[in-house]
Legacy VTK file of the C-alpha trace (Angstrom):
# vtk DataFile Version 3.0
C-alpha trace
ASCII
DATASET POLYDATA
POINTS 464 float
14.368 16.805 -14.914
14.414 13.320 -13.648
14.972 13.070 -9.549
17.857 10.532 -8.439
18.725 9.081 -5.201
22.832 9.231 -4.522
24.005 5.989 -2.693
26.916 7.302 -0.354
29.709 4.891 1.605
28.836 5.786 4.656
32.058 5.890 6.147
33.599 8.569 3.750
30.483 9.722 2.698
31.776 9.185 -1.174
28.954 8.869 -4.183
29.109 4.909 -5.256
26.074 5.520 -7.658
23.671 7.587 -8.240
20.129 5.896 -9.252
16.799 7.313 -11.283
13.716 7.523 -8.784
10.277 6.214 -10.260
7.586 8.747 -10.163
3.840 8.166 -9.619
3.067 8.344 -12.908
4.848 4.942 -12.729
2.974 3.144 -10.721
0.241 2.242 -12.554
2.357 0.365 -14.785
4.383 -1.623 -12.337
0.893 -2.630 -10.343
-0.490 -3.706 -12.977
2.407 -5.969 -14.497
2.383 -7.427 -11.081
-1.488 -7.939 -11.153
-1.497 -9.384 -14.661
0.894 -11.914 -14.013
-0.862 -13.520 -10.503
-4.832 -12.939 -11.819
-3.492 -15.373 -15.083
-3.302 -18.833 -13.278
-1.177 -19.870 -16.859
1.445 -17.534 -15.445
1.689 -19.230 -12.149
5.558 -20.617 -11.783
5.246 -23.919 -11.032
6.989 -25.943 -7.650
9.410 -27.284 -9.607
10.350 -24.782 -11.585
10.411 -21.904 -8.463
12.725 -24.917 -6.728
15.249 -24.808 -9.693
15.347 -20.797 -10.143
15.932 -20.433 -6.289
18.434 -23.225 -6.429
20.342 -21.589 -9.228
20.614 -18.201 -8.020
21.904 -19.280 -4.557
24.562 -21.170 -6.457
25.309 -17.610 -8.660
25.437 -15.965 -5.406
27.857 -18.443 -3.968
29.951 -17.675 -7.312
30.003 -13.938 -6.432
30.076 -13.634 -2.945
33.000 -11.846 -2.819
31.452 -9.143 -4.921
28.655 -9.342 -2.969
30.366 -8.561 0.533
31.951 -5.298 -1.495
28.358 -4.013 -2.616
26.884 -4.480 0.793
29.933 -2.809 2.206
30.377 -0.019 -0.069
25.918 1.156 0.485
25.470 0.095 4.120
29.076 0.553 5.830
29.169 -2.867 8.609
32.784 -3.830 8.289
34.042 -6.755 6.111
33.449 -9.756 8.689
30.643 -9.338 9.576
29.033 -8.453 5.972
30.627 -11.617 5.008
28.965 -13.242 7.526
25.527 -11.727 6.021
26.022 -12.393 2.521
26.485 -15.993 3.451
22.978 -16.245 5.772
21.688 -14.823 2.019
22.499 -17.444 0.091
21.782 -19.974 3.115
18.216 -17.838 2.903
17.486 -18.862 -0.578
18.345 -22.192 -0.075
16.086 -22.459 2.704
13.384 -20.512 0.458
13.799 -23.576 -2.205
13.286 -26.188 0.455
10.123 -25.162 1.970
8.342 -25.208 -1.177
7.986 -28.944 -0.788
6.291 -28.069 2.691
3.761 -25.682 1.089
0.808 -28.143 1.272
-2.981 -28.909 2.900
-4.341 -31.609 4.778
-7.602 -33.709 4.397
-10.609 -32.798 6.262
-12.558 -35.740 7.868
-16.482 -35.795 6.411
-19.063 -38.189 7.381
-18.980 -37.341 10.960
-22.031 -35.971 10.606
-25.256 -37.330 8.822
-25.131 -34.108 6.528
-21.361 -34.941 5.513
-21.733 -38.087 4.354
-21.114 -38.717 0.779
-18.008 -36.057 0.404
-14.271 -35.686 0.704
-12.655 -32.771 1.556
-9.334 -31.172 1.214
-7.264 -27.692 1.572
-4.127 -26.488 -0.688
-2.389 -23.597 -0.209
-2.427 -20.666 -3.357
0.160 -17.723 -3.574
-1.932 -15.070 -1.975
-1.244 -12.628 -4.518
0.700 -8.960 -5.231
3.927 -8.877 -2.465
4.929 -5.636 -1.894
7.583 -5.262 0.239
9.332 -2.535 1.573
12.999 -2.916 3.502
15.274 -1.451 5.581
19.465 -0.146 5.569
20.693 -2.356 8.066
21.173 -5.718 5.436
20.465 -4.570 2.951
20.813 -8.314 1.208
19.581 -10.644 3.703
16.327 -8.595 3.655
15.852 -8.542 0.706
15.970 -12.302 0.747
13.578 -12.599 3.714
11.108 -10.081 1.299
12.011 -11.489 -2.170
13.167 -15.247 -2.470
9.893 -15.681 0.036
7.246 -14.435 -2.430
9.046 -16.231 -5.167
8.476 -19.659 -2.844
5.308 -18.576 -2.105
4.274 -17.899 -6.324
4.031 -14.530 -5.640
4.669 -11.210 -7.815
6.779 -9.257 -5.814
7.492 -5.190 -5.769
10.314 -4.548 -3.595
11.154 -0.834 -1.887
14.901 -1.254 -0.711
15.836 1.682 1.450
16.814 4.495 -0.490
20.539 4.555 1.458
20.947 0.859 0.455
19.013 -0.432 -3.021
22.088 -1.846 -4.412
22.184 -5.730 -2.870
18.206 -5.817 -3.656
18.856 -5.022 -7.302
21.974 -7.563 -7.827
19.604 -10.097 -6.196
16.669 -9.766 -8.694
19.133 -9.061 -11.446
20.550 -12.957 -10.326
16.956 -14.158 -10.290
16.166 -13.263 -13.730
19.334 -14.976 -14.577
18.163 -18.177 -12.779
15.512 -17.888 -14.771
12.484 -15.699 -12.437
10.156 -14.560 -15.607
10.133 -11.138 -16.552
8.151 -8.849 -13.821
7.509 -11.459 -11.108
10.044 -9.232 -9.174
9.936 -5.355 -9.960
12.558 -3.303 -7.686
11.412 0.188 -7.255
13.303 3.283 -6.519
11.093 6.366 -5.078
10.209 8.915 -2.524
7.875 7.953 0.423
4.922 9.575 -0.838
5.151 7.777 -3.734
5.908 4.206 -1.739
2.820 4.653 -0.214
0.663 5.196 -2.880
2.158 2.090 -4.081
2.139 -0.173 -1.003
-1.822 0.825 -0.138
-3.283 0.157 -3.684
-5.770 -2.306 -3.960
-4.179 -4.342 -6.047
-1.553 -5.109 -3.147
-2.360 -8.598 -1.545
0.239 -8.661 1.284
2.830 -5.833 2.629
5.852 -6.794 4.650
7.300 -3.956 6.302
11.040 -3.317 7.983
11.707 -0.444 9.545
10.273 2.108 12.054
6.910 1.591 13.795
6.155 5.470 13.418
6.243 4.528 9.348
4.853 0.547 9.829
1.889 1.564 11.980
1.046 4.225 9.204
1.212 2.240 6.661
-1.360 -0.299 7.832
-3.902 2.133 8.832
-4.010 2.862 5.481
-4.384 -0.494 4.087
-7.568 -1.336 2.110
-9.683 -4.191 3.097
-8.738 -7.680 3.046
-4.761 -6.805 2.377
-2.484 -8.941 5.070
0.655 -7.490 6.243
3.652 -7.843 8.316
5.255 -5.385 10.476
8.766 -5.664 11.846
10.204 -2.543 13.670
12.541 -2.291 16.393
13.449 -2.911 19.919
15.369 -1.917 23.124
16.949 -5.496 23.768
16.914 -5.933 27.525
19.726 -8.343 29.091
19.056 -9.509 32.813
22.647 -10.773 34.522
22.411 -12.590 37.684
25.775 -13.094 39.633
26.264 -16.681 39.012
26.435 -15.582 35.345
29.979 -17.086 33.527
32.208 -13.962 33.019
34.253 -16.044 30.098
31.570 -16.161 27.355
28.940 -13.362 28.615
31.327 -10.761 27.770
32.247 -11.281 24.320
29.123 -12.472 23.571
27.390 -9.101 24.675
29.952 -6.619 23.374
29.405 -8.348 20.021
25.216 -8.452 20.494
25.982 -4.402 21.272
28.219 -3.160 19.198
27.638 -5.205 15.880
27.125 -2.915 12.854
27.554 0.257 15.486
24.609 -1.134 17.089
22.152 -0.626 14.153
20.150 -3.943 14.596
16.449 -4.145 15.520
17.540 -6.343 18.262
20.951 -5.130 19.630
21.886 -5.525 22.853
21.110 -1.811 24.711
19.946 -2.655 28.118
21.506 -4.389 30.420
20.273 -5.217 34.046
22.984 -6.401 36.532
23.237 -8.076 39.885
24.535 -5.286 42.173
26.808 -7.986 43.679
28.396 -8.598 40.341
27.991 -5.457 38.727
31.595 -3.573 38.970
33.816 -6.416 37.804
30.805 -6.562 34.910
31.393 -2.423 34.068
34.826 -2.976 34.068
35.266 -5.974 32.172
32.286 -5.261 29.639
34.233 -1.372 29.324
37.828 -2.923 28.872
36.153 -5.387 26.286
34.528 -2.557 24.091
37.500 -0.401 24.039
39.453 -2.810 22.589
37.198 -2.717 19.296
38.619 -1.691 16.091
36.650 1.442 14.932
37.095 2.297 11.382
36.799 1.498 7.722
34.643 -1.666 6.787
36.624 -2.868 4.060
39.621 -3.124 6.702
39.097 -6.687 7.509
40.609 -5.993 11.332
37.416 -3.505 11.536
34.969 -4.576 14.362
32.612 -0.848 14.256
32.286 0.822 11.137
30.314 3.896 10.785
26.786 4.760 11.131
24.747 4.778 8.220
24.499 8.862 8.259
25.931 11.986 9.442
22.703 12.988 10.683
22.168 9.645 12.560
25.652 9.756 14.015
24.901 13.759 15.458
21.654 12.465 17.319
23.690 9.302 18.864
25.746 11.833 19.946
22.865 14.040 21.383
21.638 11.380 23.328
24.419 10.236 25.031
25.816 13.917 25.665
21.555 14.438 27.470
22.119 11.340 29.501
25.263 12.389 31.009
24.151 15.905 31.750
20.680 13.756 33.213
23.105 11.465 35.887
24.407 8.705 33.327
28.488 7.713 33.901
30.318 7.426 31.158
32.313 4.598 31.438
33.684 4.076 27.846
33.597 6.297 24.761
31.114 8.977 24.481
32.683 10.894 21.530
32.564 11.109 17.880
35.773 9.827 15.914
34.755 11.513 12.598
31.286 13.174 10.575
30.039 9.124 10.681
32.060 7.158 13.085
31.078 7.087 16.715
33.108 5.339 19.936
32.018 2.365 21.175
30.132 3.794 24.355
29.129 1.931 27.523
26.990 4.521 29.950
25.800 3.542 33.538
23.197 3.700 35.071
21.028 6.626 33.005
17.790 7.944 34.098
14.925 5.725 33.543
13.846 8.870 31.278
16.421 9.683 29.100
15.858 8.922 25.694
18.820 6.212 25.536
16.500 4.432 28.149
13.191 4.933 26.899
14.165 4.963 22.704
15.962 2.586 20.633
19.494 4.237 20.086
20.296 2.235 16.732
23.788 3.597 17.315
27.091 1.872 19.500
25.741 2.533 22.808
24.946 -0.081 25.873
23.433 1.185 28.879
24.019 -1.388 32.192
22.003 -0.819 35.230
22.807 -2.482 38.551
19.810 -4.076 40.738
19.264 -5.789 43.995
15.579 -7.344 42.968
15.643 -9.625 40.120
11.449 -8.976 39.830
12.075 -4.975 39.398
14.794 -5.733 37.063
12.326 -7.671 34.847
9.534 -4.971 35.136
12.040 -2.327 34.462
13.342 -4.417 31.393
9.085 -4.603 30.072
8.469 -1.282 31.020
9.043 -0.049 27.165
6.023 -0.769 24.758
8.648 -2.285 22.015
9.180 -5.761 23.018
11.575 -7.871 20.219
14.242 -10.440 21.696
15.444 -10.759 25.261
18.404 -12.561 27.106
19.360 -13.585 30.590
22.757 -15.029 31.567
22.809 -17.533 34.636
23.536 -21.248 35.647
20.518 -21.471 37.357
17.723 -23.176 35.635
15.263 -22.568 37.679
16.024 -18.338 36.825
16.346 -18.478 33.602
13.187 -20.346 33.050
11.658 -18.098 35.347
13.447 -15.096 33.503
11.895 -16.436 29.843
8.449 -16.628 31.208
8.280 -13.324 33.274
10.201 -11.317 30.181
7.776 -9.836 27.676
9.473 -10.816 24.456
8.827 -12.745 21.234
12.026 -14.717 22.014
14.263 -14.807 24.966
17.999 -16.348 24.756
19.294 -17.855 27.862
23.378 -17.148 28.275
23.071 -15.785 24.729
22.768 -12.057 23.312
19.811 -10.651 22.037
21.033 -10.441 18.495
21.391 -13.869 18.309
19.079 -15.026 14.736
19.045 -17.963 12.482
17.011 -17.760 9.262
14.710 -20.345 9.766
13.602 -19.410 13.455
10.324 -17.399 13.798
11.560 -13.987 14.636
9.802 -10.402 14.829
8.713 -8.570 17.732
5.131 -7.962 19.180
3.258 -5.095 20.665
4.529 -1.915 19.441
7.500 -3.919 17.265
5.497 -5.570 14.859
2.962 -7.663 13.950
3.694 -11.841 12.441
6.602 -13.186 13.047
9.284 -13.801 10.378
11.965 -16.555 9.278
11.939 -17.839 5.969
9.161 -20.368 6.369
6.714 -18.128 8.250
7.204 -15.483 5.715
6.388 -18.053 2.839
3.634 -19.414 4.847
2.097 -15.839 5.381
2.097 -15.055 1.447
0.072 -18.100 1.114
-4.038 -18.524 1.518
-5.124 -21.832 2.156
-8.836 -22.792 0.549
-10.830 -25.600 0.895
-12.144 -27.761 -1.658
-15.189 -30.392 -1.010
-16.101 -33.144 -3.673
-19.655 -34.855 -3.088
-19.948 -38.458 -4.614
-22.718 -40.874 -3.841
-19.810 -43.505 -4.377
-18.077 -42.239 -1.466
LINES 1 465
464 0 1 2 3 4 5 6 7 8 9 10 11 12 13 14 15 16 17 18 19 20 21 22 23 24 25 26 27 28 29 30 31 32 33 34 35 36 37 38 39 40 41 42 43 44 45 46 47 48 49 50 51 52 53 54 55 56 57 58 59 60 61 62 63 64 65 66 67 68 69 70 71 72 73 74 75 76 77 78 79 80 81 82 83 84 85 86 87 88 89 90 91 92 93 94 95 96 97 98 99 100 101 102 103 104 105 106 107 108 109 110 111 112 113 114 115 116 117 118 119 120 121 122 123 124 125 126 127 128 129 130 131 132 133 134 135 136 137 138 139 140 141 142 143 144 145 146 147 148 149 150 151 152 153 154 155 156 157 158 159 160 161 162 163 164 165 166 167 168 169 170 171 172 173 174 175 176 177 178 179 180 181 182 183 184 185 186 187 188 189 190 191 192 193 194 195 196 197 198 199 200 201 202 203 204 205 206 207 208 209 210 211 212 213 214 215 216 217 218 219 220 221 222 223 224 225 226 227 228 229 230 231 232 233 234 235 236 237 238 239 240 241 242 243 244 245 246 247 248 249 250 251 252 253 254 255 256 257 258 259 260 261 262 263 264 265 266 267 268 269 270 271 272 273 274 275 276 277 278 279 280 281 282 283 284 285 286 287 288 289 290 291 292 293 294 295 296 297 298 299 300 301 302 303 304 305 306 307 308 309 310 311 312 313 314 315 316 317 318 319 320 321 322 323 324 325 326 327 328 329 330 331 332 333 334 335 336 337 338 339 340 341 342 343 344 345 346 347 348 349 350 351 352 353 354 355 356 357 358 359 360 361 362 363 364 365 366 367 368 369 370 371 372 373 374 375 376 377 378 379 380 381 382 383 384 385 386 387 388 389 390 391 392 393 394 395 396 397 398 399 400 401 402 403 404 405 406 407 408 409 410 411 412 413 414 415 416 417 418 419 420 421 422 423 424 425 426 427 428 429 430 431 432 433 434 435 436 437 438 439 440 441 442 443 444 445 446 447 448 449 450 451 452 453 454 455 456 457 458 459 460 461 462 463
């Protein structure tokens, strides 16, 4: 009997499809189309051509946008605006994919600086560095798969993509709209299948490069098993730490963090969930940031007036739930929410002041819940906010310079927004975390740049 994998809306927990799984028997096969196609240079998809296939499928997915929003909706549950908002960084992706090809270049090395280099010229090029495989996560499930897919086809790259198995349905409609810009047949393979069997798959030999979204338990596992010479790219999660100092402007800071908290319930890599306040400002901050997240819509994500939708599982939305209930019961004030509104949607919940122990303080919740934390030393609020060995994006919110450049340089972060929220991201920014969070950083450009190998070719002439 063949084994399927049932894609369920989230938020009513209703079968939208229900896909065939690959088995390892299959994996053989789709390795070696992938392998065939990269070791036979007469294969390799040439600049122009890769421009004009990436061009054309943004433009298809700029014709079906709207259809586009629905799919992402209807497998990963974040509400209408805000998967709008993704589907359009997508196609702004691909676009962005098809303009850095021109940038994918060498430079000439200087010879004849020594009497032994006389005579020669030298130059490096950059080659597609072989078989991607790439394996993604729920949380966008299209813009992902853009970062993972329209790269490698940039780069001249074979690609074998492993969506999540709760969201494969945007990474199939995007190869399905490369093959009808006109991507030849197996350059990208999507692949449905158990972890065991992902594994086997990712770790072959044949593999050249593995980018990797999703948890560090699974990441860090996955490159200890790499074989030699195989490149990869980790990105995993963080805690998001926000330092406020009391000159901080009240206007835009609050918005701005209730969205960088609660966006997509909070299931972001980079979500706001830790916020360290100036004792002197800190009660007008509770109350303002509580009154601002208890104003958001919770509910349906095709409801266009829906700010939270739900979380991506009953199972995830139960240990939320755990969490918040242990922090309470461990010293933590509930300020706002705190309670599930259904099997999969969960209140927007602001907690203060939790023990520096509790798992919502020393885990990343991936769920709709900000923890604030007053303090009186700006120094211990900045050690506190390191103290975690996941360190992604930061933020600090002040008028004075001379903190926040302090702030940036003391916070251990890949990237640290000043008066902005840690979810802030724009596609062609390096972004990916460091230390336990990943390895590389990503951004369309990076990622094309690490599926390329750069080698070296020297011509000796005596008429040189």
């Amino acid at each position: 009997m063949e084994n399927t994998t049932k894609i369920i809306f989230p938020y009513d927990q209703s079968l939208v499809k229900e896909l065939p799984l690959i088995n390892k028997n299959d994996i053989e096969k789709i390795l070696n189309t992938a392998q065939n196609l990269f070791n036979d240079q007469s294969n390799w998809i040439p600049a122009f051509k890769r421009i004009e296939i990436l061009e054309k499928a943004a433009s298809i997915m700029n014709e079906r946008s709207e259809e586009l929003i629905h799919l992402a909706i209807s497998e990963g549950g974040k509400p209408y605006k805000d998967s709008k908002a993704e589907i359009l960084r997508a196609i702004k992706g691909v676009k962005l994919a098809a303009e850095h090809i021109s940038q994918i270049k060498g430079e000439q090395i200087p010879m004849g600086l020594t009497e032994a280099s006389v005579n020669r010229i030298a130059f490096t090029s950059k080659e597609p560095i072989g078989v991607v495989a790439a394996v993604s996560a729920f949380n966008h499930p299209l813009n992902l798969a853009v970062h993972q897919i329209a790269t490698a086809v940039a780069a001249g790259c074979p690609v074998i993509f492993k969506p999540s198995s709760n969201t494969p349905l945007s990474g199939l409609a995007l190869a399905d709209i490369l093959r009808e810009a006109g991507l030849p047949e197996g350059w990208v393979q999507v692949v449905l299948c158990d972890n065991e069997t992902a594994e086997l798959l990712v770790t072959d030999s044949r593999v050249h490069f593995l980018t990797f979204i999703g948890s560090a338990k699974v990441g860090w596992h996955l490159k200890s098993k790499l074989p030699p010479g195989t490149r990869c790219a980790l990105e995993h999660g963080g805690a998001a730490p926000v330092i406020v100092e009391s000159d901080a402007d009240f206007s835009t800071m609050i918005p701005d963090l209730v969205k960088g908290g609660f966006y997509h319930a909070g299931q972001v890599c980079v979500s706001v969930q830790k916020i360290y306040v100036n004792q002197e400002i800190c009660d007008l901050f509770v109350e303002q940031f509580a009154e601002a997240a208890n104003k958001l819509v919770v509910g349906n994500p095709f409801d266009e007036k829906t700010d939270v939708g739900s979380l991506i599982t009953p199972k995830e939305l139960s240990r939320v739930e755990e969490w918040v209930n242990e922090a309470i019961q461990e010293g933590a004030k509930l300020i706002a929410g705190g309670k599930r509104i259904s099997d999969t949607c969960f209140e927007p919940t602001v907690l203060f002041n939790p023990s520096e122990d509790s798992k919502v303080s020393t885990n990343e919740i991936f769920g709709p819940v900000v923890c604030i934390y007053p303090f009186t030393n700006r120094e211990e609020a900045i050690k506190k906010a390191n103290a975690l060995d996941v360190h992604f994006q930061a933020a600090v919110f002040t008028k004075n310079l001379d903190i926040a450049l302090d702030a940036a340089k003391k916070l251990n972060a890949t990237a640290v927004m000043i008066n902005d929220n840690t979810a802030f991201r724009v596609d062609w920014m390096p972004f990916g975390g460091r230390d336990a969070s990943g390895l590389g950083m990503g951004g369309i450009s990076y990622t094309i740049n690490d599926m390329t190998r750069e080698k070296l070719t020297v011509f000796k002439s005596k008429y040189l």
